[in-house]
PAVEXLUM-470988 format. One line per field, with one value per residue: residue number from 0; x, y, z of N, C-alpha, C, O, CB in turn; residue in three letters. Coordinates in steps of 0.1 Angstrom, whole numbers. Glycine has a CB too. Example, Ala and Ser with C-alpha at 12.3 -4.5 7.8 and 13.67 -1.06 7.14 Angstrom:
nr	(0|1)
n_u	(132|128)
n_v	(-57|-22)
n_w	(78|71)
ca_u	(123|137)
ca_v	(-45|-11)
ca_w	(78|71)
c_u	(132|129)
c_v	(-33|0)
c_w	(78|79)
o_u	(142|134)
o_v	(-33|11)
o_w	(85|80)
cb_u	(113|141)
cb_v	(-45|-6)
cb_w	(90|57)
rest	(Ala|Ser)
END
This chain:
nr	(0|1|2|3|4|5|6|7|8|9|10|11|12|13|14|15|16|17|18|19|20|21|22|23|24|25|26|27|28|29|30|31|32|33|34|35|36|37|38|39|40|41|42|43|44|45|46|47|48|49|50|51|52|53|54|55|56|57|58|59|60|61|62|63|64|65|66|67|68|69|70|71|72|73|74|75|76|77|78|79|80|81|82|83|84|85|86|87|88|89|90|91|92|93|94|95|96|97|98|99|100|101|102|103|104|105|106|107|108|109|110|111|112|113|114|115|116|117|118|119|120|121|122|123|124|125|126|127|128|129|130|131|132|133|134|135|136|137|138|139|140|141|142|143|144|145|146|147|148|149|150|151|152|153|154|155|156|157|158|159|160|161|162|163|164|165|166|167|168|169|170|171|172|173|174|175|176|177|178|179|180|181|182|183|184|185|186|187|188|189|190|191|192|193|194|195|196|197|198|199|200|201|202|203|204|205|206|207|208|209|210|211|212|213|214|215|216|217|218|219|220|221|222|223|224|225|226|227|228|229|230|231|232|233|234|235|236|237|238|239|240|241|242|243|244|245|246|247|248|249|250|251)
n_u	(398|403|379|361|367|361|337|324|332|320|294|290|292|271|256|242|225|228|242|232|243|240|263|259|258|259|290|309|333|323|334|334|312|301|315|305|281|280|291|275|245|260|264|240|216|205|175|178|162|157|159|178|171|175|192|189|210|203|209|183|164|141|146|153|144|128|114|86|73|92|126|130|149|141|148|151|144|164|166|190|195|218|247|268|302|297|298|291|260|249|258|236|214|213|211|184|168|178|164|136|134|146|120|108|89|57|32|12|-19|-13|-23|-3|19|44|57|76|88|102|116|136|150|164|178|195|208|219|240|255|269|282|294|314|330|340|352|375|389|390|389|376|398|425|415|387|389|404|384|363|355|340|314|305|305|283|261|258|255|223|215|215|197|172|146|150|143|133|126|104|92|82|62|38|48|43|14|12|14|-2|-20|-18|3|-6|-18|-2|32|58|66|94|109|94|100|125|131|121|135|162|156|152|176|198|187|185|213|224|212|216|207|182|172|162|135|124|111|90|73|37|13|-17|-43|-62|-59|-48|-19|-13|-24|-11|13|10|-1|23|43|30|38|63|94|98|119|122|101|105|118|97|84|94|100|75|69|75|59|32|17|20)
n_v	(318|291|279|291|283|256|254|261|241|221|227|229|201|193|202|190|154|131|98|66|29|-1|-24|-47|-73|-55|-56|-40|-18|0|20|32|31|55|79|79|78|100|123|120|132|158|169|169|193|216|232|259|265|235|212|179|150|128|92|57|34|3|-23|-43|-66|-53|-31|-5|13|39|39|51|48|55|44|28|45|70|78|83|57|40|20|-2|-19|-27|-38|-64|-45|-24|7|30|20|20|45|58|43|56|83|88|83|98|121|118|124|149|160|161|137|120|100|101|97|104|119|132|118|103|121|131|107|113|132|126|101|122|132|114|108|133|140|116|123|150|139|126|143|161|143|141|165|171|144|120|98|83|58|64|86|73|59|74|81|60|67|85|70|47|68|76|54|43|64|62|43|46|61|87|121|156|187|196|174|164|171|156|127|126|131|108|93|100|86|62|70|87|69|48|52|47|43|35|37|54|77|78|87|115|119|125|146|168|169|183|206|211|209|232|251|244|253|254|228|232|238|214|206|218|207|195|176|167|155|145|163|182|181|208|222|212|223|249|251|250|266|286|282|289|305|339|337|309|305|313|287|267|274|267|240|228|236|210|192|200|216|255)
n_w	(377|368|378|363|339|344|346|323|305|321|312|285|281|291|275|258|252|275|271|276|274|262|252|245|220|201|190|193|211|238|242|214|207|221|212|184|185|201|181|165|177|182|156|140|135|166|181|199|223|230|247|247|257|284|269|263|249|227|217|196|180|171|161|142|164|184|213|228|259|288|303|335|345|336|309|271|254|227|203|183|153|137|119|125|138|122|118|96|93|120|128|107|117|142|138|125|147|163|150|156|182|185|173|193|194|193|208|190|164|131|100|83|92|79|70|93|94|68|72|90|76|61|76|83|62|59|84|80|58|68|85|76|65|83|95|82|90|117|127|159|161|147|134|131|113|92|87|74|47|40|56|33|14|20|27|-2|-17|-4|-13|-41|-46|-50|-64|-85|-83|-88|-84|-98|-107|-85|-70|-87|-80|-55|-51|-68|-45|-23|-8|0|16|36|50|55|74|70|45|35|9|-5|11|13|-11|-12|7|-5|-15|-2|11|4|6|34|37|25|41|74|95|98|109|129|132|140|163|166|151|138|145|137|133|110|92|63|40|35|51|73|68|75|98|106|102|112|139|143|137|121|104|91|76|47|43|49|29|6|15|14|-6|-20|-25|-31|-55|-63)
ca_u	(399|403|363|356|369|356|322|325|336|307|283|295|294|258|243|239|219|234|240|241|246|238|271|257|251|267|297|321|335|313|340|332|299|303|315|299|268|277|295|257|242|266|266|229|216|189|163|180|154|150|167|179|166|192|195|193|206|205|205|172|159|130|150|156|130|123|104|72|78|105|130|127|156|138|153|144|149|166|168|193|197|230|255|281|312|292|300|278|250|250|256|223|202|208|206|175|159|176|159|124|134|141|113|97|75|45|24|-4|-19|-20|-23|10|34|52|65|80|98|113|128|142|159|169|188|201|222|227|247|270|279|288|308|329|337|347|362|385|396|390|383|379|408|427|404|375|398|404|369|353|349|325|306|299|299|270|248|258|249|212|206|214|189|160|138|155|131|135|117|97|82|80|50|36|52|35|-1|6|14|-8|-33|-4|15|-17|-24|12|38|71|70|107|113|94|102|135|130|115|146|172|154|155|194|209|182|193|231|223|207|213|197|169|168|161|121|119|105|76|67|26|4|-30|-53|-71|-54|-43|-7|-13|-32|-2|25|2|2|41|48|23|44|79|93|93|136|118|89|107|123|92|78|103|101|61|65|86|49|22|21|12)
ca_v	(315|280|277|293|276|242|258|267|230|216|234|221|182|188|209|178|148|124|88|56|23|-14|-26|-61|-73|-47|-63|-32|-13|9|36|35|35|65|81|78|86|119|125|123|146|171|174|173|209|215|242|268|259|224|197|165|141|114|85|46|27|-10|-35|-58|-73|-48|-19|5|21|51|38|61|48|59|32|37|57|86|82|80|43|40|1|-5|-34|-27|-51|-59|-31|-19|19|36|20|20|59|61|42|64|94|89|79|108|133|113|125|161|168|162|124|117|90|106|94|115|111|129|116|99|134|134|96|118|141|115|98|134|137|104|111|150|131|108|135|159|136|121|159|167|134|147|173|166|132|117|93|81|51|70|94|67|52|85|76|50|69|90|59|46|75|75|37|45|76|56|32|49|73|104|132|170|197|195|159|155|172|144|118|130|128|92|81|104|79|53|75|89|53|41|66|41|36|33|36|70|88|81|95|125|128|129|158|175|169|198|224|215|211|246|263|234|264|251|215|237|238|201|208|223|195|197|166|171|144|149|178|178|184|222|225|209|235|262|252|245|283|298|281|288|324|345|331|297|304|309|272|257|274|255|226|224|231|197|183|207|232|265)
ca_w	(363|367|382|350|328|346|347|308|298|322|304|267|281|291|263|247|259|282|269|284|262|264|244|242|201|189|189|193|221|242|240|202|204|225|203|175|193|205|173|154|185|179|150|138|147|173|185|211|236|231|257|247|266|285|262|269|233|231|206|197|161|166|160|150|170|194|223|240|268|290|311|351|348|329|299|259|249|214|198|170|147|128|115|134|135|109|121|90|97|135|130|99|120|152|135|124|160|173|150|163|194|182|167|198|192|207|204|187|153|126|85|81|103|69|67|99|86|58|76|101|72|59|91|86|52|67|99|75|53|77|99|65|56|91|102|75|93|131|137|170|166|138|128|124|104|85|80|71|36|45|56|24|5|27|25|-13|-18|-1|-21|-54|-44|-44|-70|-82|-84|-92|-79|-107|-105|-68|-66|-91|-75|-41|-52|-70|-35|-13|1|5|28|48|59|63|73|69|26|33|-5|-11|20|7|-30|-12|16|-13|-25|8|17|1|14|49|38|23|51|83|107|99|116|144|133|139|178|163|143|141|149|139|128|99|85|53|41|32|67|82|70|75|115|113|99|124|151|142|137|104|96|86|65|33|41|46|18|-2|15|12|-30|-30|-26|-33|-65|-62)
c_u	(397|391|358|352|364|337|318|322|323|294|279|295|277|247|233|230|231|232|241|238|249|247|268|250|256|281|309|322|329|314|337|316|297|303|316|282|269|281|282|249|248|265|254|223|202|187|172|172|151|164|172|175|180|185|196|195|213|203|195|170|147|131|146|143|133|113|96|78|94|116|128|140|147|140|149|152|150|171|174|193|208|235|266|295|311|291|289|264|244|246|240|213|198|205|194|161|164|169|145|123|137|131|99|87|70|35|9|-6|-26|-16|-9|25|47|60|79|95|111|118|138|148|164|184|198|213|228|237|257|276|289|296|325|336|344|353|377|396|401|382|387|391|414|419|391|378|399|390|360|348|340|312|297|290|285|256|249|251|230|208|197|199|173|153|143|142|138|123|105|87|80|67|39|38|47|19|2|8|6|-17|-24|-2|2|-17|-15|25|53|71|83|113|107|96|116|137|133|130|159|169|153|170|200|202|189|210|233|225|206|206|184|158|161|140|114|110|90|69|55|23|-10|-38|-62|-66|-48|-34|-4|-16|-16|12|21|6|15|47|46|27|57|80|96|108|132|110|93|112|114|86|83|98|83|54|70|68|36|25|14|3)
c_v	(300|276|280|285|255|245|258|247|219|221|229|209|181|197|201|166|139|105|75|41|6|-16|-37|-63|-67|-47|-52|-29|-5|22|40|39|51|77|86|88|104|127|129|136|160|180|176|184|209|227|246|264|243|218|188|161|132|103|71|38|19|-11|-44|-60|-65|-35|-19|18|33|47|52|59|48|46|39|45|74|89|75|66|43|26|3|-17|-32|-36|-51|-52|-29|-2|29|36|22|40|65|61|52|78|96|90|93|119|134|126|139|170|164|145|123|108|92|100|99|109|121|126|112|108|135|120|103|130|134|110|107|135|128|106|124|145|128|116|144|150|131|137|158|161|141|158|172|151|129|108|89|69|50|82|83|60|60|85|68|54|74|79|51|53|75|61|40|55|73|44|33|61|77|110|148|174|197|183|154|158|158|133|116|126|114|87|87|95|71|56|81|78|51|52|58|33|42|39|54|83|87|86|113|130|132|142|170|179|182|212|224|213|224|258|252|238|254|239|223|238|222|200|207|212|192|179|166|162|152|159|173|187|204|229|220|220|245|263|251|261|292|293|284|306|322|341|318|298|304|294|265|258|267|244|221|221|220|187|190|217|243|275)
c_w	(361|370|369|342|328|344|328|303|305|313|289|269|280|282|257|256|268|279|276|276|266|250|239|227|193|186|186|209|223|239|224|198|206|215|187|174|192|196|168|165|180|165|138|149|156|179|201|221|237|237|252|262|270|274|269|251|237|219|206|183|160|160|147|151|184|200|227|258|276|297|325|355|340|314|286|255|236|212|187|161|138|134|126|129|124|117|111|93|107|135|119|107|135|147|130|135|167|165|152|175|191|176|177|200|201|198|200|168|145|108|80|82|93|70|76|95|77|61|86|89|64|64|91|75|57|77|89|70|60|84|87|61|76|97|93|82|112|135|155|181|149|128|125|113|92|73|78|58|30|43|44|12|8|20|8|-22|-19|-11|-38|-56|-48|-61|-67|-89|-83|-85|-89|-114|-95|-62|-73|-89|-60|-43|-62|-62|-23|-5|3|21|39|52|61|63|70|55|28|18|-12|1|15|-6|-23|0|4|-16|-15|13|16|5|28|45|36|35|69|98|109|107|125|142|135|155|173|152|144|141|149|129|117|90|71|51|46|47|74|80|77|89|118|112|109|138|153|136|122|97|92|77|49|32|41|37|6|-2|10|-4|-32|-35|-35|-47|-60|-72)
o_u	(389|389|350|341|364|328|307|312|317|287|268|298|271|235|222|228|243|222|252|227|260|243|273|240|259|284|317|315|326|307|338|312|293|293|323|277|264|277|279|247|242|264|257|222|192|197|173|178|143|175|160|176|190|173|202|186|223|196|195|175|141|122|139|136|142|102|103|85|105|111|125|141|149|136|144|164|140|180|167|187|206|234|271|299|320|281|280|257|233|236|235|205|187|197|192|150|157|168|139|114|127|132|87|77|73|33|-1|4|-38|-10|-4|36|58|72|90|108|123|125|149|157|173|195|208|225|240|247|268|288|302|306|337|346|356|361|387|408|412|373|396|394|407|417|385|369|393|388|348|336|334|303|285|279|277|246|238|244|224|198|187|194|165|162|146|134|147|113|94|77|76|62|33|30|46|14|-9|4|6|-19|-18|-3|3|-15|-15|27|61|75|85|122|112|94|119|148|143|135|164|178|154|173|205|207|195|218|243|232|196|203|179|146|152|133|103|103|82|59|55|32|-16|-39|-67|-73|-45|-34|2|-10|-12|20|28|13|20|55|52|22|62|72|97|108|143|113|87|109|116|81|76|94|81|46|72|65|32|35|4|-2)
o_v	(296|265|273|281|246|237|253|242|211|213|227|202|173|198|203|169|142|99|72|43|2|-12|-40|-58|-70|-38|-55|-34|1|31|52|46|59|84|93|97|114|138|141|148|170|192|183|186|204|234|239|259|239|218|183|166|129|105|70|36|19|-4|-52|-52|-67|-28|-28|26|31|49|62|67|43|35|51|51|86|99|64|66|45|21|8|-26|-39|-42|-42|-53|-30|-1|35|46|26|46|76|71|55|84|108|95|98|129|145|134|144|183|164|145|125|108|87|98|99|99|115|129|116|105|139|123|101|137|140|117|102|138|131|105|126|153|134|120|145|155|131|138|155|166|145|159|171|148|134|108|92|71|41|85|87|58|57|87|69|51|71|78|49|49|76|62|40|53|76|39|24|67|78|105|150|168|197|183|142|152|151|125|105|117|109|75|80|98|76|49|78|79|49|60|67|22|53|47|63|95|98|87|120|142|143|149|182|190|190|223|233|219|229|267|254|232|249|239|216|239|219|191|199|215|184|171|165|164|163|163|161|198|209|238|228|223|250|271|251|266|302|297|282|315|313|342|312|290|298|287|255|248|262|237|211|214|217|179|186|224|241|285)
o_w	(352|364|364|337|319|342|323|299|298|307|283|259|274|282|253|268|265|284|281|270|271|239|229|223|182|179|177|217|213|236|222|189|197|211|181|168|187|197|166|162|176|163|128|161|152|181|211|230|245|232|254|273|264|271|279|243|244|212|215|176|149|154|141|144|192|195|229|265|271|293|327|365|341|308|287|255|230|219|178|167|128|145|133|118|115|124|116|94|105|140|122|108|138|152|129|133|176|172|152|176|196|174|175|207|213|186|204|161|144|105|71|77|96|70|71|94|78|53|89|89|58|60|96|78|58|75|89|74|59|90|89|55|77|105|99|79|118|143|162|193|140|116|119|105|82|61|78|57|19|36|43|6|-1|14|4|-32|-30|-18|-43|-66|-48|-66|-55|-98|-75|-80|-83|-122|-93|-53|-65|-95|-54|-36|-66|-63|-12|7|12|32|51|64|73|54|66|53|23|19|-19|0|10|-10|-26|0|5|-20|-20|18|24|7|34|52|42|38|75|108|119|111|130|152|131|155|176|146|153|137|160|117|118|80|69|55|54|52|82|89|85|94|129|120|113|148|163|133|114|85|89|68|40|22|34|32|-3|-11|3|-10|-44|-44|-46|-47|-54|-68)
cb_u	(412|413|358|361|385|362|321|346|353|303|288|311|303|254|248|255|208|229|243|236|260|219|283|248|237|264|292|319|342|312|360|336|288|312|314|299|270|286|302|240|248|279|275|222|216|188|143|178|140|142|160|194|154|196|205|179|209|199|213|154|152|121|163|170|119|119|110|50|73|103|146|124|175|146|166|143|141|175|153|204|184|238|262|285|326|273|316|277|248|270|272|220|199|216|213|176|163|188|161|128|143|145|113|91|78|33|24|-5|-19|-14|-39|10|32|47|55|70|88|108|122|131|158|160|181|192|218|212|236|270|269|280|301|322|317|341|359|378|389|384|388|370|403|438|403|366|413|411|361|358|352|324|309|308|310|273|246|270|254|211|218|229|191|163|128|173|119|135|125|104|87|92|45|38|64|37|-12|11|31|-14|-49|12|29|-31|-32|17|35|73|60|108|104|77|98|142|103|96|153|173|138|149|206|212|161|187|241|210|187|226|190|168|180|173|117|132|109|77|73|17|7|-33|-64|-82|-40|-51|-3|-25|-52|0|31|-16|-5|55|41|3|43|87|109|88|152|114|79|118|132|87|77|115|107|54|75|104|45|18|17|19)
cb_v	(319|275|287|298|281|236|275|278|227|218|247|224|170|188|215|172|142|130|89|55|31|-20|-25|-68|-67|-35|-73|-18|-10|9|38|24|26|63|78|63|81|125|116|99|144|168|170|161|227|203|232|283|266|218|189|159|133|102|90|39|33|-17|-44|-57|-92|-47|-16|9|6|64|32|50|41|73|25|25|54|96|81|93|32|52|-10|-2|-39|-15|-52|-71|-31|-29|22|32|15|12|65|52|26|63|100|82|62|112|139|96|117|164|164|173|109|133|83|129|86|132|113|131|100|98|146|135|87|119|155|104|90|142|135|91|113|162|115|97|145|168|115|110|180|174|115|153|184|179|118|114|81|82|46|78|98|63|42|98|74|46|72|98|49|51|91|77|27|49|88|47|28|58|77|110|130|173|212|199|149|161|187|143|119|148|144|83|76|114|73|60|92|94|41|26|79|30|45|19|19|73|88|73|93|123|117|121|156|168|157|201|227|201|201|248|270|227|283|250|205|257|245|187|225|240|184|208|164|187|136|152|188|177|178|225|213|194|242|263|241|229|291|301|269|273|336|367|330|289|317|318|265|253|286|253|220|235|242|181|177|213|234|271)
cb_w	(357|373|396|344|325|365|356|301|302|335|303|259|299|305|250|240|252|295|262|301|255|266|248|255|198|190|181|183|223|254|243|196|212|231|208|175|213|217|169|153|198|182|149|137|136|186|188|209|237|219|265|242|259|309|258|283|217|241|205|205|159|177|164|144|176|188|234|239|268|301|308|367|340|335|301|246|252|210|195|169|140|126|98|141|139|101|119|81|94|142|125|90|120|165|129|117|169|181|138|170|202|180|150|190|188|215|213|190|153|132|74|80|117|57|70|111|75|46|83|113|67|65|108|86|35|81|109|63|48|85|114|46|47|98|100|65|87|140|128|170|178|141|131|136|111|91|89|73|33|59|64|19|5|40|34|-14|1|12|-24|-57|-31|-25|-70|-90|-69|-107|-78|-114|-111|-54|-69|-97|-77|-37|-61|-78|-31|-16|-4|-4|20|44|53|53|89|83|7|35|-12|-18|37|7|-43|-7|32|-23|-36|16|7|-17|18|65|27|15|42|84|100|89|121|147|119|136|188|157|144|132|159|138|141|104|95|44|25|22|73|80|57|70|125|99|87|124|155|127|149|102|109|94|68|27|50|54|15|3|33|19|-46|-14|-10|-20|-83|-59)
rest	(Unk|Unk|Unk|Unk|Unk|Unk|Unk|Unk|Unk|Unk|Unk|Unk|Unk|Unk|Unk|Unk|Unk|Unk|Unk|Unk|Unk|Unk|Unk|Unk|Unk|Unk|Unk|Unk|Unk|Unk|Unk|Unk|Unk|Unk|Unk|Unk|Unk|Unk|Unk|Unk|Unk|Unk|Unk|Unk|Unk|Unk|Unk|Unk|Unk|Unk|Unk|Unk|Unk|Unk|Unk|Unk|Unk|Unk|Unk|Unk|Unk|Unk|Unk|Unk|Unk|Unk|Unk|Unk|Unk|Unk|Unk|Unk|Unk|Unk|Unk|Unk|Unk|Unk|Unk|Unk|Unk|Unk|Unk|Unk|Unk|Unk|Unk|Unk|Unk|Unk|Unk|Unk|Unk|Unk|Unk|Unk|Unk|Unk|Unk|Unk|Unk|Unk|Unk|Unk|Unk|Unk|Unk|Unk|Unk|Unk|Unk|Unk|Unk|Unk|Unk|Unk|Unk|Unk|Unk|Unk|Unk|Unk|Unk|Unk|Unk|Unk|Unk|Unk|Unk|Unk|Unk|Unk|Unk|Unk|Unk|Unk|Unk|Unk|Unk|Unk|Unk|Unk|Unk|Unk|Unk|Unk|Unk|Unk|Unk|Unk|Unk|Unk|Unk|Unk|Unk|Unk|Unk|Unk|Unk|Unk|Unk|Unk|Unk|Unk|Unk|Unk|Unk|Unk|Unk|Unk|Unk|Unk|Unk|Unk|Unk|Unk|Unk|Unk|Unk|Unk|Unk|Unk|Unk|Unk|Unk|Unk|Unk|Unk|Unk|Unk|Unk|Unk|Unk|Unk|Unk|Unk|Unk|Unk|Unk|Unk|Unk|Unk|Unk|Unk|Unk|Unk|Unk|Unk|Unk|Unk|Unk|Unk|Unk|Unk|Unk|Unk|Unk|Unk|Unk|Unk|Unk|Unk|Unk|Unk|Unk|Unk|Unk|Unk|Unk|Unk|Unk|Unk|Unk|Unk|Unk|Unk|Unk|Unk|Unk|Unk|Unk|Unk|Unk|Unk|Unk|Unk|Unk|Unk|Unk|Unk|Unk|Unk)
END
């Protein structure tokens, strides 16, 4: 019983990726970072077959970025640039690099990778939310219990910041910025319009993160062409979500 139940509990440490954490800059404790970290892992949902990768996150001024290249341990290099024991942001900007990293990135260049941006800051308000609702109930210690309201306030802050849009003007708001966003995929300012308007389908239905693996990559394609290959890769319990998600841009 006791082999079991050690076997059971190994099993649940490594479902998840494996982190390891250059504390220097970021001007907290490691064990906090910790964390924090594994906090946003856990609790952004991911693809039954898909791995995390191990983890190397450091601090530089270039952040916050998702390296290609791996370090000579093997592992996906993640760069922050948050404030110091700035805990919100620290946790925004990695949840955003880690849904990079679940949806698969590769260094390939395509005209709608933007897309992939705005689901990466999607992920990033999806993450605060959910950890201020559930620090509420099980935080990790009492001063993350305490500072859970932050967090909402945070992703609340960002949201205000930005173009609001309805279902009903986002496709219009999509084709005034389509050639924009083909050529540059990081308009900060409308991939955030466009993730606000995303948040509540995945807070609705958060299964769904799980189609970020399959995330297509195909040069030249155009938006329509690019759902089309994301539906015919993912099983038939997604297609009404992306049919959704694909009217925020396109009419029918």
């Amino acid at each position: 019983m006791k082999f079991i139940f050690c076997l059971i509990l190994g099993l649940s440490l490594t479902s998840h990726s494996q982190i390891r954490i250059a504390s220097k800059g970021f001007n907290m404790n490691e064990s906090d970072l910790r964390i924090i970290f594994k906090s946003a892992v856990t609790t952004l949902p991911k693809a039954d077959n898909f791995k995390d990768p191990s983890l190397f996150v450091s601090k530089h001024q270039r952040g916050p970025i998702t390296l290609f290249q791996r370090t000579p341990r093997g592992e996906v290099a993640i760069q922050l640039n948050s404030g110091d024991y700035y805990y919100s942001q620290c946790i925004y900007q990695f949840a955003h690099e880690l849904a990079h990293v679940r949806a698969d990135f590769q260094p390939i260049s395509h005209q709608n990778k933007w897309l992939e941006e705005t689901l990466c800051e999607t992920a990033s308000l999806f993450v605060l939310r959910k950890l201020s609702k559930e620090w509420g109930k099980n935080a990790p210690n009492d001063a993350l219990k305490n500072y859970r309201k932050h967090l909402a306030t945070y992703a609340t802050t960002v949201m205000k910041s930005r173009e609001s849009l309805t279902t009903k003007t986002s496709p219009v708001f999509y084709k005034k910025h389509e050639k924009t966003l083909r050529k540059s995929a990081t308009e900060r300012e409308i991939n955030g319009a466009f993730a606000n308007l995303l948040l509540p389908l995945f807070e609705k239905e958060p299964i769904h993160w799980k189609i970020l693996p399959k995330f297509p990559r195909i040069k030249g394609s155009t938006l329509a062409e690019h759902f089309a290959a994301w539906r015919k890769d993912t099983s038939e319990n997604h297609h009404d979500f992306l049919n959704r998600f694909e009217a925020l841009f396109l009419k029918k």
